[in-house]
FIGU-318068 format. One record per residue: residue in one letter; x, y, z of N, C-alpha, C in turn. Coordinates in steps of 0.001 Angstrom, whole numbers, plus 500000, padded with zeros to 6 digits. Layout:
AXYZXYZXYZ;...
***
This chain:
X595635956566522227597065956601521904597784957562522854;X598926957255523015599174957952524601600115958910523994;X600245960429524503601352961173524026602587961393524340;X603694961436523619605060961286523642605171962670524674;X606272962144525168607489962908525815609070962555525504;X610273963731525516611594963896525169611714964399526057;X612575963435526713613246964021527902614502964379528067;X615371965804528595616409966304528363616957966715529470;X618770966011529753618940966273531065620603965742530444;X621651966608531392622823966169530705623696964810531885;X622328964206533361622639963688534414621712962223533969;X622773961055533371622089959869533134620630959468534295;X621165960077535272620386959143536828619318959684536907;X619259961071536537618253961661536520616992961242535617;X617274961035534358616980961029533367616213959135533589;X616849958569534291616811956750534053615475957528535752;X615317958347536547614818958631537464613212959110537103;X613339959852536248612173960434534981611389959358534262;X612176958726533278611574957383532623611040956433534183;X611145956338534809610684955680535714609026956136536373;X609055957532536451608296957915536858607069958211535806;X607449958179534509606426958375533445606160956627533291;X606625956036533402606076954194533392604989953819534172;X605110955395535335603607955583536377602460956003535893;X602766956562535092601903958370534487600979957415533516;X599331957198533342598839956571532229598840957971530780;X599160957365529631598581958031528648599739959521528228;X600960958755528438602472959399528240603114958397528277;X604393958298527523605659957504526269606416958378526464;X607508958092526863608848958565526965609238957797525427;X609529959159524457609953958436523022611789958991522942;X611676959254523453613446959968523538614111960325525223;X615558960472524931616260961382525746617349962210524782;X617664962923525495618811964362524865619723964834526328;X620735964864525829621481965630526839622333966817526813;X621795967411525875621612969389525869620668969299524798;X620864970690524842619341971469523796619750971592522408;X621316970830521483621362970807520656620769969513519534;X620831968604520869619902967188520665618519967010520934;X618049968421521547616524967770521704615975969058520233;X616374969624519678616198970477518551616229968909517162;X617832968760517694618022967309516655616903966401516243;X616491965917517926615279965113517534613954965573516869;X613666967002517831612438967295517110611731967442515412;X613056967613514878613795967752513177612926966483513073;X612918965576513370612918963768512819611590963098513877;X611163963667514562610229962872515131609445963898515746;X607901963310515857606825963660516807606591963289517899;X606536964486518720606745964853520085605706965883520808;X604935965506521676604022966354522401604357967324523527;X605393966696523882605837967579525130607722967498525227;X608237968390525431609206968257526023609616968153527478;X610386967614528297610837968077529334612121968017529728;X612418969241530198613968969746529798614696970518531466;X615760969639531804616479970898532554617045971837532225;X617174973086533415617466974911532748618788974245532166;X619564973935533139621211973957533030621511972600532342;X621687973040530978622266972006530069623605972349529687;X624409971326528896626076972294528038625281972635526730;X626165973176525914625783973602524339625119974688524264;X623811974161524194622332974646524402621397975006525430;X621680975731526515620661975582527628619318975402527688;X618716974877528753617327975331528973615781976302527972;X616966977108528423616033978466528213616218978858526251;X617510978841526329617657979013524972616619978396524255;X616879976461524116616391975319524307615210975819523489;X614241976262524755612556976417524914612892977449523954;X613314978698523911613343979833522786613204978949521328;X613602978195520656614527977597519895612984976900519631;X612230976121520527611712974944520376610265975682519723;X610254976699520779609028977277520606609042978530519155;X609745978310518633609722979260517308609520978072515815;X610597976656516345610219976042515397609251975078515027;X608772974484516577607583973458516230607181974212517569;X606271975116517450604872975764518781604271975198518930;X603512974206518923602619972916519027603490972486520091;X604694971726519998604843971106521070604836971759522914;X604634971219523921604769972256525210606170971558525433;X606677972718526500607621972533527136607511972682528695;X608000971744529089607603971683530894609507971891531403;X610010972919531993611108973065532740611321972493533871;X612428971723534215612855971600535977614528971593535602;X614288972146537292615438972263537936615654972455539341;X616837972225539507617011972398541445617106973635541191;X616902974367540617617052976098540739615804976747540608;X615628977521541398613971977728541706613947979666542147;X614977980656541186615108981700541870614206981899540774;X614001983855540963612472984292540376613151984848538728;X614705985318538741615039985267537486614766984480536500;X615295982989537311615524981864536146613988981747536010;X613183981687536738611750981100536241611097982470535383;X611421983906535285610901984365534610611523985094533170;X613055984297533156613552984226531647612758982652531364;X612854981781531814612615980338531315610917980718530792;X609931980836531596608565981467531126608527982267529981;X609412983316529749609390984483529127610232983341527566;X610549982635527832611484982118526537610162981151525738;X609110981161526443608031980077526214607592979250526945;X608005978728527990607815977415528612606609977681529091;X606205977070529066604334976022529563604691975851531127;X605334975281531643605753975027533122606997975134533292;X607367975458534821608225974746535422608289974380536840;X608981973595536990609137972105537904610056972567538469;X610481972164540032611485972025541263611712969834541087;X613285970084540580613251968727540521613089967891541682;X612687967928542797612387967308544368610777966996544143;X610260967605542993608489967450543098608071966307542893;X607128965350543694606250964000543283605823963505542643;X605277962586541839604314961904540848603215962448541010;X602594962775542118601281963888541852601616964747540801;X602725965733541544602499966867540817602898967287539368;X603756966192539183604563966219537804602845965719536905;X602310964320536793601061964078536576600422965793536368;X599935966299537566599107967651537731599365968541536232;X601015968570536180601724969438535252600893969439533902;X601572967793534108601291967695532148599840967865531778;X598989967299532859597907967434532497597338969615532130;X598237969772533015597421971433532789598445972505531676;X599196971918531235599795972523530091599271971653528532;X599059970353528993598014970086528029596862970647527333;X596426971174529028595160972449528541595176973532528036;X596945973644527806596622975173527589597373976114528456;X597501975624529633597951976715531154599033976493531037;X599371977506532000601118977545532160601137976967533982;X602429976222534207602098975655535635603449975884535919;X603468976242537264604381976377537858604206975612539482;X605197975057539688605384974215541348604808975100542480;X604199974002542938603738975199544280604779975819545222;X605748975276545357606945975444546336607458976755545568;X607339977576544804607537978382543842606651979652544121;X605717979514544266604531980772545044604795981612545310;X606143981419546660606443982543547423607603983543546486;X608339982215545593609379983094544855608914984160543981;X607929983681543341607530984765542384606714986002542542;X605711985565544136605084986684544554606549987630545296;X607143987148545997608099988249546283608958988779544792;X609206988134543832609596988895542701608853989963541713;X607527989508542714606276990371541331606649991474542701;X606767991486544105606445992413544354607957993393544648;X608745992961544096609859993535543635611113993540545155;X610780992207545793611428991770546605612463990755546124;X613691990929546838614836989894546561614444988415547117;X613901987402546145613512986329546342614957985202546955;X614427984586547919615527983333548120615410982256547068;X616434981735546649615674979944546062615250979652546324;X613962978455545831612892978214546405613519977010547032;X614363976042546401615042975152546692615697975157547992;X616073976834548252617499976608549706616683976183550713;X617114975532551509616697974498552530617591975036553405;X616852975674554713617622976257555852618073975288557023;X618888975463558275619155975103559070619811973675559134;X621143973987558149622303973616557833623362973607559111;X623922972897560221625227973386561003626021973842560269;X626831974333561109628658974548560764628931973160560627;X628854971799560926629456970645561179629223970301560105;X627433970457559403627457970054558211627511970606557067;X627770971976557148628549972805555730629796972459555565;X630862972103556646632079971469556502632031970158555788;X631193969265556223630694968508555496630426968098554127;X630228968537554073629551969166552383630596969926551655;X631380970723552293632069971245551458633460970236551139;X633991969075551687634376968311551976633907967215550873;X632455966906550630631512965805549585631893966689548469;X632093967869548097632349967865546994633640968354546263;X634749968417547282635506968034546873635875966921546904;X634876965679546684635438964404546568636334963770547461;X636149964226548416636166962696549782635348961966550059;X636170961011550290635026959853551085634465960471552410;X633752959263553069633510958933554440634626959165554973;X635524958420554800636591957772555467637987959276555903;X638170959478554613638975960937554228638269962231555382;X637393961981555478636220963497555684636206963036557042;X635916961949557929636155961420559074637413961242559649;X638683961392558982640083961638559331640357963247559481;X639406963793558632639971965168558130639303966049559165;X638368965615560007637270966201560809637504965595562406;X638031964153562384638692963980563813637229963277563950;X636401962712563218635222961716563556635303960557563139;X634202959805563512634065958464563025633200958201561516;X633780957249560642633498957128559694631316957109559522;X631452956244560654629843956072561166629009957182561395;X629864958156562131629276959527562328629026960680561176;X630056960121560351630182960772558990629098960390558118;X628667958885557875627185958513557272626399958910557883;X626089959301559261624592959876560184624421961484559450;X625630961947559291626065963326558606625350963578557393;X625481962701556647625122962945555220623794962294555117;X623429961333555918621968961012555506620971962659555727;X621553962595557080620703964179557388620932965316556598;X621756965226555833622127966434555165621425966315553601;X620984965085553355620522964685552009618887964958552255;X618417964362553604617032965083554085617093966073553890;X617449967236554450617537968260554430617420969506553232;X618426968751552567618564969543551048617467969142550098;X616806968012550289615836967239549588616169966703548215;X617560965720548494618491965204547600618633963906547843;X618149962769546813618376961259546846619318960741546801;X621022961253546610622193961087546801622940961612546254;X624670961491546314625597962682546524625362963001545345;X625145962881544123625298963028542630624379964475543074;X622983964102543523622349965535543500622599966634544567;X623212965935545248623579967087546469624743967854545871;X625676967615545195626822968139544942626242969109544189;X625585968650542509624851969598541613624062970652542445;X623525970201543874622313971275543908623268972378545398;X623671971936545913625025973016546413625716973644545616;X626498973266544067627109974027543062625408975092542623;X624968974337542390623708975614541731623231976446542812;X623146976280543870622745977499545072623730977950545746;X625393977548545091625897978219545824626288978472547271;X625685977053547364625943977200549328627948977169549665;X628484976272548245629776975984549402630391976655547771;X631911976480548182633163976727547022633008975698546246;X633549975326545092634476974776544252635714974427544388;
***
């Protein structure tokens, strides 16, 4: 009998991105979604659930709270964290609140697989891309995100800062004195780069690291 998962994320795409990837996974059921931590509490009230998996940054209810919350009223279940936010704070309030793991949402079907299986056991797992954050936080060094992705131009921080204030191609290629064409070569590379499957996550994961304004 294969064990449930509730999955919690307040980004439909994400979430329809997840169920996809557990349809891979043998011997895990996606039995729910929630989109904050006042609905995945809701569900747990009314149904059996083996695992949660939850992003930090929810509305209502966050993350972390979330796992505080989850892990006082049904401890049996684990909780596995992701997020595009990968600094040594958030991963060691999110740990410290209970969580079993956490995840860099850019990570593979390997490793997500790897996860569940070793919080199943018992362990606490954390992303490998994560290593360096926490050894420089244990050793009382100012950690970068694990997420920030260097060697960004000037051409394409304008760029970007431009995608999220909601221009097009077209707008952002008038506004810049380029070609609309040159403007898609722009953003494909810039979506490599950031290690983002399209603008929905590039925008979220620039607002969460902070690279550009609002």
């Amino acid at each position: 009998m294969p064990q449930t998962i509730l999955l919690a994320d307040d980004h439909q795409l994400f979430l329809d991105g997840l169920r996809l990837l557990f349809d891979r996974i043998d011997g895990w059921e996606v039995v729910g979604e929630a989109s904050n931590g006042i609905e995945v509490l809701a569900f747990l009230e009314t149904h059996t659930v083996d695992c949660v998996v939850l992003d930090i940054q929810m509305p209502m209810v966050d993350g972390i709270e979330a796992t505080r919350r989850i892990k006082k009223g049904f401890p049996q279940v684990k909780v596995l964290g992701v997020s595009m936010v990968g600094d040594y704070g958030t991963i060691r309030k999110m740990l410290q609140a209970g969580a079993d793991g956490y995840l860099v949402k850019d990570t593979g079907i390997a490793e997500l697989r790897y996860a569940l299986d070793m919080v199943t056991k018992g362990q606490i797992f954390v992303s490998h891309q994560l290593a360096p954050v926490l050894l420089e936080g244990v050793a009382g060094r100012k950690a970068k995100p694990a997420s920030a992705r260097p060697g960004l131009t000037k051409r394409e921080q304008e760029i970007i800062q431009l995608i999220v204030n909601g221009q097009t191609n077209e707008q952002i290629a008038t506004a810049l004195f380029l070609s609309p064409l040159t403007i898609t070569t722009h953003r494909k590379r810039i979506l490599t780069k950031l290690g983002c499957k399209n603008t929905a996550m590039l925008v979220r994961y620039v607002l969460e690291n902070k690279l550009v304004e609002k």
